[in-house]
N, C-alpha and C positions, 0 to 999 in steps of 0.2 A: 504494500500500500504506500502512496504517498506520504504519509506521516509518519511510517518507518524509516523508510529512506530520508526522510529530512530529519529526524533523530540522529542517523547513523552518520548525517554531516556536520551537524556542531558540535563544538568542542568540549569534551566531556565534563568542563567546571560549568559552562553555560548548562548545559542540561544538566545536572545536577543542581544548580540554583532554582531551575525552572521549575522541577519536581518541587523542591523542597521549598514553592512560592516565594522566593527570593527575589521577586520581578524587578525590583528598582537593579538591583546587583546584575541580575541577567542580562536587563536589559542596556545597561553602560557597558556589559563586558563585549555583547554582541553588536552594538553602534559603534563602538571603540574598533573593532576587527571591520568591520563593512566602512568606515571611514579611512581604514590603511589600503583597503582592496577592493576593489568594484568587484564582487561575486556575480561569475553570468546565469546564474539560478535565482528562481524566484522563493522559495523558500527560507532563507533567515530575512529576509522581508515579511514575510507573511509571520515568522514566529514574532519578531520584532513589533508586527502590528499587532499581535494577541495580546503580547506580555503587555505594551501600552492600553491594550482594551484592558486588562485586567487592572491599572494601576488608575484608569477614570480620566486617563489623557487622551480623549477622543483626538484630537485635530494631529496627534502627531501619529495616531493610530492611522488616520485617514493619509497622512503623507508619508509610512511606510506601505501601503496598500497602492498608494500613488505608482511608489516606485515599481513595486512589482509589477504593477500594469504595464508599467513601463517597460518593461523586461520583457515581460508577458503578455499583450493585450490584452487576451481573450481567456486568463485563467480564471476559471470559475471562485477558485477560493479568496483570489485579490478583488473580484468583485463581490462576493457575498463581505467578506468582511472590512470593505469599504461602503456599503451599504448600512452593517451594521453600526459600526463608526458613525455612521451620518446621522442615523434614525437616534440614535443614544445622544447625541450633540443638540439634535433636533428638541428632543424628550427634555432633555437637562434643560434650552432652554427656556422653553415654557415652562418649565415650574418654577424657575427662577421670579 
């Protein structure tokens, strides 16, 4: 499955922070690596956009879903979870 295989490409401290909901940590240590090296895979984009949905940082969720689109146009999970991103930005602002 795709989420194995994108498992079995980051870096065993990032996925181990991940498991162990470490998202701010996960997620500096896997922006830290994607800013030394443009990855031509859309996957630590997409995890990168999770870990930001999990931390309530929608708009930077939606500019790592960006990217993968980027990468990727037409991958299904960069637009669901740019979608998601939106509608939760959306949500958040009305009840403000």
């Amino acid at each position: 499955s795709r989420m194995i295989l994108l498992v079995e490409r980051l870096p065993v401290e990032v996925r181990v922070r991940m498991l162990n909901r470490e998202d701010q940590k996960a997620s500096d240590m896997l922006f830290g690596a994607l800013e030394k090296k443009e990855i031509p895979w859309v996957e630590p984009y997409l995890w990168l956009g999770e870990l930001f949905m999990r931390m309530g940082q929608y708009e930077k969720a939606m500019q790592a879903y960006q990217f993968a689109l980027y990468k990727k146009p037409l991958d299904t999970d960069a637009i669901i979870g740019f979608e998601r991103a939106l509608r939760e930005l959306e949500r958040r602002s009305f009840t403000l």
